[in-house]
N, C-alpha and C positions, 0 to 999 in steps of 0.2 A: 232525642237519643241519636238519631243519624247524623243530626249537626253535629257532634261529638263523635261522634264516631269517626265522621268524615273529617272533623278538626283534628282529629289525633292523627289520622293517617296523613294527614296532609303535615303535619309536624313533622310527623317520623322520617316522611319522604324529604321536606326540606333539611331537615337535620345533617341524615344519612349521606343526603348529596352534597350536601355542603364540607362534611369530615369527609368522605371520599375525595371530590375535588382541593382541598386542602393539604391530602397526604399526596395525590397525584405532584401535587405545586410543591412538596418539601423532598419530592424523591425523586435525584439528578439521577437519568437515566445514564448508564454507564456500559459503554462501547470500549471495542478494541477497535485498534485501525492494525491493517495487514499492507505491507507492500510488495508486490510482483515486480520483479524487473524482466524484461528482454534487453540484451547485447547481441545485438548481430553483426557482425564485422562486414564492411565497405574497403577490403585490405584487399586491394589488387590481386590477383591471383589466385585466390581463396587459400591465400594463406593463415590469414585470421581465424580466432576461434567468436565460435556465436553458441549464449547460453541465455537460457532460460534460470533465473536465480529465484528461489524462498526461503527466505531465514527462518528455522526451526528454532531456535534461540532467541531470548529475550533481553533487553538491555534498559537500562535504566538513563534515560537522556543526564539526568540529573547528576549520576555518577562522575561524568566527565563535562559538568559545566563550570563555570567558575564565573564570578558576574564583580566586573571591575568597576572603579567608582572614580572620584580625583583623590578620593583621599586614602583609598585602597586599590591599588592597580597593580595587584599579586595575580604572579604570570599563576596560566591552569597547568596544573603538574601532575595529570593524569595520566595512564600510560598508556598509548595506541595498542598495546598489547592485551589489555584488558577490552579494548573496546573491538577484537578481531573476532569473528564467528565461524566455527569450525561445524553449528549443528546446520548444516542447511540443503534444502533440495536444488540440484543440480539438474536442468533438464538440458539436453545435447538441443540445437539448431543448428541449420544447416546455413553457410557462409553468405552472403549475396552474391557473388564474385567466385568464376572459377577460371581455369587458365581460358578460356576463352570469351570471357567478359560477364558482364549481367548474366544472373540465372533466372527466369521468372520461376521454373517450379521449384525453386528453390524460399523462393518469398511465398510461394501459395502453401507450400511443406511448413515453412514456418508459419503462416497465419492458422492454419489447420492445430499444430500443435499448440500454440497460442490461445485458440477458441476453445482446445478441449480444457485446458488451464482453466480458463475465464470461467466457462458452464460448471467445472467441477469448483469452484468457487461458491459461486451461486447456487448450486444444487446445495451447498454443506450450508447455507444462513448469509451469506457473506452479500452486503451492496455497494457495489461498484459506482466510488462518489468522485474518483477523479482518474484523470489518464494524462499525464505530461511526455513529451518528448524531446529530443534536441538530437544532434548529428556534431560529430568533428568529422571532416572529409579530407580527403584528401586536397592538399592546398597544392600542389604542383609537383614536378619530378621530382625534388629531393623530399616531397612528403610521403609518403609510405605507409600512415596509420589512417585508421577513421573506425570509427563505429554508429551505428543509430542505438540510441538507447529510448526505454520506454519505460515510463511507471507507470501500473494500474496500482490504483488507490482504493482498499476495501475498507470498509468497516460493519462490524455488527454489534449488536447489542449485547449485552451479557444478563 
C-alpha cells in the first residue's frame, strides 16, 4: 500500500512538473521597452537648451516601415506627421556652458535630476538594460552647435 501510494505521488509530482515546465516553455514572456533621453547643450555661452525627454505616447514601428525587395522597391509613404509626439514628459536641465565657460554644478544639477529620473524608474518595475551615448561638439569658430545626448534603455515585464 505505501509503494502506491508513494507511486502515485511520485506520478502526480512528475506529471504536474512536467505540464508546469511545458506551459512555462509555450509562454513568451512579454516586456515593454521605455526610452529616456537627456540633451544637454555644449553651445558656447549657454545659449543652448538641455532637456530631459519621455514619450507619453505610443507608436507602432510597423506603421511607418516599408520593406523593399528587387522586385518591389516601393518608396515608404508614411507621413513624418503621424510619427511626431505631442504626449511627452519635458524635464528642464541646466546648459553645460554659461558665459563664462564650463559650469561643473551645472553637470552635478543635471546628474542629480538625472538620478532622480533613473530611481523613479526603477522604484515603478522598470530594469535599466542599456545606456548609449554620443556628442556633436563643437568643430571650430564657425561651429556653434553641439549637444551630448544619452539614452537609458528600460524594460519591464508585463
Amino acid at each position: 500500500m505505501k509503494k502506491l501510494i508513494l507511486t502515485g505521488i511520485f506520478a502526480f509530482v512528475t506529471i504536474f512538473g512536467t505540464l508546469a515546465q511545458n506551459e512555462s516553455e509555450n509562454t513568451t514572456p512579454q516586456f515593454e521597452v521605455k526610452v529616456i533621453t537627456s540633451v544637454e547643450s555644449i553651445v558656447p555661452m549657454g545659449l543652448g537648451r538641455s532637456r530631459l525627454i519621455s514619450s507619453n505616447a505610443e507608436r507602432d514601428y510597423k506603421e511607418f516601415s516599408s520593406e523593399q525587395t528587387e522586385e518591389d522597391n516601393t518608396r515608404n509613404k508614411s507621413k513624418r506627421k503621424d510619427i511626431r509626439v505631442k504626449d511627452f514628459e519635458e524635464t528642464k536641465l541646466l546648459n553645460f556652458y554659461n558665459i563664462a565657460g564650463i559650469r561643473f554644478q551645472n553637470i552635478a544639477a543635471n546628474d542629480a535630476v538625472i538620478s532622480s529620473k533613473l530611481t523613479s524608474m526603477l522604484a515603478n518595475g522598470w530594469d535599466l538594460i542599456f545606456v548609449t551615448s554620443a556628442v556633436e561638439s563643437d568643430a571650430g569658430e564657425t561651429d556653434e552647435q553641439g549637444i551630448f545626448i544619452t539614452r537609458y534603455i528600460f524594460k519591464r515585464q508585463l
